[in-house]
ROROVEX-816627 format. One record per residue (C-alpha): z, y, x; residue number from 1. Coordinates in steps of 0.001 Angstrom, whole numbers. Each point is the difference from the previous one (the first is absolute). Example, Ala and Ser with C-alpha at 12.3 -4.5 7.8 and 13.67 -1.06 7.14 Angstrom:
2
- 7800|-4500|12300|1 .
- -660|3440|1370|2 .
This chain:
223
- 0|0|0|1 .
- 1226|2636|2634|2 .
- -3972|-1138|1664|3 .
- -1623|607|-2837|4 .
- 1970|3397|-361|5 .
- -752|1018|3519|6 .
- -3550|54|-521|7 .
- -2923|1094|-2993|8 .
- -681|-3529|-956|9 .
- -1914|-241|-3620|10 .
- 2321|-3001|-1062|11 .
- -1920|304|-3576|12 .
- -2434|-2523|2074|13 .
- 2481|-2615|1|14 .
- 373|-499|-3785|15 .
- -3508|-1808|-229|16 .
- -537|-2755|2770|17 .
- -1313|1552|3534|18 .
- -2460|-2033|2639|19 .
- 1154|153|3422|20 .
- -1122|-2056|3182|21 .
- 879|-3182|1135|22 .
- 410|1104|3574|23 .
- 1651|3162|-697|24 .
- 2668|-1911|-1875|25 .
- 390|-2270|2535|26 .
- 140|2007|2958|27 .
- 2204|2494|-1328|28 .
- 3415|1867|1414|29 .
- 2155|2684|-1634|30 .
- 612|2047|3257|31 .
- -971|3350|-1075|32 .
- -391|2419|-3123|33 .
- -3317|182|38|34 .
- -424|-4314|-199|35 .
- -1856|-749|-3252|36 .
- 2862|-331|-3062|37 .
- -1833|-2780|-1477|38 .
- 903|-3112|2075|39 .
- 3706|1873|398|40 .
- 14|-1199|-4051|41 .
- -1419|-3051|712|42 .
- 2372|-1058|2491|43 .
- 3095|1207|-1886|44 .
- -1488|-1496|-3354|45 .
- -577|2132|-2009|46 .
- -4283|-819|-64|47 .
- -885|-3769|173|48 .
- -3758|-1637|931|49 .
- -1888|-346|-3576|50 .
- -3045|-1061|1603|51 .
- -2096|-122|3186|52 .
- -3776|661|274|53 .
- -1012|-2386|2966|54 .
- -3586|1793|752|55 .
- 1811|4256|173|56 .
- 3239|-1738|1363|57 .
- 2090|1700|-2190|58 .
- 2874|-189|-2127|59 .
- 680|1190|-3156|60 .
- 4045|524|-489|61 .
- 1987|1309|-3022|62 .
- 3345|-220|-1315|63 .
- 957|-3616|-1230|64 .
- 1535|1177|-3070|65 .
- 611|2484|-2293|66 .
- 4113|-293|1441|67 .
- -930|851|3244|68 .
- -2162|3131|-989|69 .
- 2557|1164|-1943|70 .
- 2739|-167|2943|71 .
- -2542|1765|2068|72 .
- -575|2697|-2155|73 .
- 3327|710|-617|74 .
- 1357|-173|3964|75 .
- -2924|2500|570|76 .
- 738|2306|-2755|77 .
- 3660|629|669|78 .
- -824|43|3870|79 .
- -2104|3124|-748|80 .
- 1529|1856|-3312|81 .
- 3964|-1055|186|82 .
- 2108|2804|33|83 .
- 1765|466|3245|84 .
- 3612|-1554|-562|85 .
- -875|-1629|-3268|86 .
- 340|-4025|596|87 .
- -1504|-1079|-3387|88 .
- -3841|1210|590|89 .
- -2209|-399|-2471|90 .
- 371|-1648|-2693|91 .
- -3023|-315|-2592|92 .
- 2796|-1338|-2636|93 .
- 430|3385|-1096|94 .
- -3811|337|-171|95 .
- -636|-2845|-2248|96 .
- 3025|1138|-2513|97 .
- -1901|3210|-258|98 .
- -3137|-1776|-880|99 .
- 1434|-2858|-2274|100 .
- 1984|3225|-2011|101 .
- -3128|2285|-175|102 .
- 1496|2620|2025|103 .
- -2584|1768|1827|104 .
- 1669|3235|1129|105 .
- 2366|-2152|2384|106 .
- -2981|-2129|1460|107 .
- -1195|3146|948|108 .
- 3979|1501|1643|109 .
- 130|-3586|1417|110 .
- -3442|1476|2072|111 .
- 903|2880|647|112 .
- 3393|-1240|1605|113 .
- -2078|-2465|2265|114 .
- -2515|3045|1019|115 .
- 3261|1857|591|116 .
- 1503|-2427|2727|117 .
- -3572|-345|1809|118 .
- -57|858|3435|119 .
- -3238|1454|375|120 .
- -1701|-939|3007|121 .
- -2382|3529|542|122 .
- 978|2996|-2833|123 .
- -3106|1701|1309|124 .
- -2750|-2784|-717|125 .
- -906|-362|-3802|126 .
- -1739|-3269|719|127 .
- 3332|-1983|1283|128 .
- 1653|1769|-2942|129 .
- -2834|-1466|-2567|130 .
- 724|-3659|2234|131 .
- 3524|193|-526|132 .
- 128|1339|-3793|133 .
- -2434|-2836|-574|134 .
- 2200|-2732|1873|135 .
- 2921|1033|-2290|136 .
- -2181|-905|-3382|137 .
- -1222|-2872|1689|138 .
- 3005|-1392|740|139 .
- 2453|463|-2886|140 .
- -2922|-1271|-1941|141 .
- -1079|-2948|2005|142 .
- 3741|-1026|-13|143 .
- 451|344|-4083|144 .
- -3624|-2085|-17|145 .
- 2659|-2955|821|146 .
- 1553|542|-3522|147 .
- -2530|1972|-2689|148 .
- -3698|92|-523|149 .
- -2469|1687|2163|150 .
- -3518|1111|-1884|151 .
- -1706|2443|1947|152 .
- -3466|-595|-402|153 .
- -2078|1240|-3232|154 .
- -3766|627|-815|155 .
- -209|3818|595|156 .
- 2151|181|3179|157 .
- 2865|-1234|1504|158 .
- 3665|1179|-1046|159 .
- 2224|662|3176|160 .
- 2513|-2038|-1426|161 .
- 1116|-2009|-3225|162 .
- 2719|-1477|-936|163 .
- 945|-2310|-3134|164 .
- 3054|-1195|-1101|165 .
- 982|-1939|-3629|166 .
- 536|3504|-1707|167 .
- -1834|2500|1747|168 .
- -3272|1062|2550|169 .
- -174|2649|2438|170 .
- -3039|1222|1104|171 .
- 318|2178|2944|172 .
- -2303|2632|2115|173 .
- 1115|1391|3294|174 .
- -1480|2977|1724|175 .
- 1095|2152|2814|176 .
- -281|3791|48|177 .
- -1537|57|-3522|178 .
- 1338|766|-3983|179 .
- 1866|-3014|-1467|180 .
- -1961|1012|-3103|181 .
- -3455|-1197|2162|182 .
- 1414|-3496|430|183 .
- 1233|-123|-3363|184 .
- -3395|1339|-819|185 .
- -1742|-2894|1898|186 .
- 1773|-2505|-1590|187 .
- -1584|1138|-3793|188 .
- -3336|456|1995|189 .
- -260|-3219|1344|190 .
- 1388|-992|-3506|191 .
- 2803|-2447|2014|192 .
- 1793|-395|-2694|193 .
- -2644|-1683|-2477|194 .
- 964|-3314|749|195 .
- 2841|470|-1672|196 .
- -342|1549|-2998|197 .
- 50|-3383|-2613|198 .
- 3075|-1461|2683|199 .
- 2974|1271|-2021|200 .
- 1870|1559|3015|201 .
- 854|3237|848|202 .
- -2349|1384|2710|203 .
- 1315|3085|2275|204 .
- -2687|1702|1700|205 .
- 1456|1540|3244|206 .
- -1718|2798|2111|207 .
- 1937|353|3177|208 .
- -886|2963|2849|209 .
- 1562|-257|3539|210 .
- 294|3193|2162|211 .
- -735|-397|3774|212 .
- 1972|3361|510|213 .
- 3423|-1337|-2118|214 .
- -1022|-3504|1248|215 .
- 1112|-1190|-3760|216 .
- -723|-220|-2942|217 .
- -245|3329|-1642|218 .
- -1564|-631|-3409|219 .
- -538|-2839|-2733|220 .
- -1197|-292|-3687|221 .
- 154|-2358|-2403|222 .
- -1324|-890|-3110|223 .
């Protein structure tokens, strides 16, 4: 975790399967910072050999279950966003009560708390501030994938994220630097919510803005 912290690795690669060679695998030794991270998780265990392609030499390595990818979500989330004396890190608990009970405002305080405790690696470059406003989505949501729905694909674009549970959906748009009316705009647009008109739960459509300059979330509508 404190590897993957030290350096700007995209770990939103490792959630689908990566190829990697046979003799770079093999040959491999963690004696500096700069030594690829990916046999570092294959040694420790966290990726395991799904196949092998005998004429490219290569492997292709994932994790080997869906407990595994959880536990390394989680270590690398509370290595980067836990508060500094706080033992508990985070816990996506509290996330799923909000979404089970419909409460949208706190889903988006829960954010704003984890945005709050982010060490920001350069305040002066908007593109590592996109990365890492990004990684924070991608990782509360990747985690709560473990435990609700995921639907993020439709026919007249592609929702950032959605998320179903037995009472409600949540169809959210993220932008940076822009009106949280736009994304909530986008959303009737790209008519995301269409699906779901005839499926008898209640469906929150959630425009969310994040400011590079507060390096938070600043504004959010829903309807």
């Amino acid at each position: 975790m404190k590897r993957i912290h030290s350096e700007y690795y995209d770990f939103k690669h490792l959630i689908n399967d990566v190829r990697y060679s046979k003799d770079s695998l093999k040959t491999y030794k963690d004696d500096s910072l700069t030594a690829d991270l990916i046999p570092l998780l294959y040694y420790t265990g966290y990726l395991t050999i799904k196949s092998y392609d005998k004429s490219t030499r290569r492997y292709t390595l994932g994790f080997p279950n869906n407990e595994v990818e959880l536990s390394f979500l989680t270590g690398l989330i509370n290595e980067f966003y836990r508060k500094p004396g706080d033992l508990s890190g985070f816990n996506y608990s509290d996330f799923l009560d909000d979404f089970f009970e419909g409460e949208v405002d706190n889903v988006i305080n829960r954010f704003q708390a984890l945005y709050s405790t982010l060490p920001y690696a350069n305040d002066n470059n908007v593109k590592y501030l996109e990365r890492d406003f990004q990684n924070v989505i991608f990782l509360v949501f990747t985690i709560l994938g473990q435990f609700v729905i995921s639907e993020p694909h439709f026919s007249k674009g592609r929702a950032d994220t959605i998320v179903c549970t037995e009472k409600y959906v949540y169809l959210f748009e993220f932008k940076m630097d822009c009106d949280a009316q736009v994304a909530l705009n986008q959303i009737d647009e790209k008519d995301y919510a269409g699906r779901f008109k005839m499926d008898g739960r209640k469906v929150f459509k959630i425009g969310v803005n994040f400011s590079s300059s507060e390096k938070n979330i600043t504004d959010w509508k829903v309807l």
